[in-house]
N, C-alpha and C positions, 0 to 999 in steps of 0.2 A: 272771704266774704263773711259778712257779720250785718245778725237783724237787730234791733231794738226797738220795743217800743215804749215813747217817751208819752207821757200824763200834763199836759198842761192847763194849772190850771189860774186863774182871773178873769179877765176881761175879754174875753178870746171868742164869743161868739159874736157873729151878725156885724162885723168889725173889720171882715176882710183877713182875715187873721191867716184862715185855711189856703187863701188863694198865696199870700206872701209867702206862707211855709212852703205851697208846690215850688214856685218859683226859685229859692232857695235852695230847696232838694234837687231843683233838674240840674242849675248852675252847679251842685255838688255833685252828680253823677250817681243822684241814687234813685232807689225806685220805692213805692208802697204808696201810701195815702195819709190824708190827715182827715180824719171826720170828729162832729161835733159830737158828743154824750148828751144822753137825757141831766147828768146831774150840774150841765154847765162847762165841764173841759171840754179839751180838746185829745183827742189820740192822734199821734202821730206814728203809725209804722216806718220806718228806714229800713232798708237794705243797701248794701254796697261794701266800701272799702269803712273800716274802723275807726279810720281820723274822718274819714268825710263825716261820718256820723256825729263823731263829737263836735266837730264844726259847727254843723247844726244844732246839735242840742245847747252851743253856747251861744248862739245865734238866736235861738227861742228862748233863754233866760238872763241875757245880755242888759241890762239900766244902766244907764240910759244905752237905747238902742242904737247902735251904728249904721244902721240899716234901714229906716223909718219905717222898723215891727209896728203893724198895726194893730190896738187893744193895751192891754196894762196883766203882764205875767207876774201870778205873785209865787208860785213855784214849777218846780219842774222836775220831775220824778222819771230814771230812765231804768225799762228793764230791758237787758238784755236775753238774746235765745238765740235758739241757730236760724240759719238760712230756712228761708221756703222757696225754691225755686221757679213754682207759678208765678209770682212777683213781678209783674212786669209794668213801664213807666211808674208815672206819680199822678195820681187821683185824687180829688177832694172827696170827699160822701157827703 
């Protein structure tokens, strides 16, 4: 099990952005949240399996989108840490 969290940032607020990333996370079998920042990103925590994670992170920085990502990502910054095992489903904030 492996966390990350990834920093998205563009067009990603008020855009539906948060609800496609849960979506994505549950279809990959992971759990955490994606909430908006005051400075305009997005944070997305992941937990799960270590390819599921990267899926998504290429999934959120993906041009054109394969997936009809909603908003316009102009990058995507992932850091990784350990597990938290509170972590449970996938939340917007």
């Amino acid at each position: 099990m492996q966390r990350a969290t990834i920093f998205v940032r563009g067009r990603v607020q008020g855009v539906g952005f948060r609800w496609w990333t849960r979506a994505r996370a549950l279809e990959l079998g992971l759990v955490g949240y994606a909430a908006n920042l005051d400075d305009g990103r997005v944070e997305v925590c992941a937990q799960g399996d270590r390819a599921a994670i990267e899926a998504l992170a290429r999934l959120l920085e993906e041009f054109p989108s394969s997936c009809g990502r909603p908003g316009r990502v102009e990058t995507v910054v992932v850091r990784w840490a350990p597990p938290r095992p509170e972590l449970t489903g996938f939340i917007e904030r």
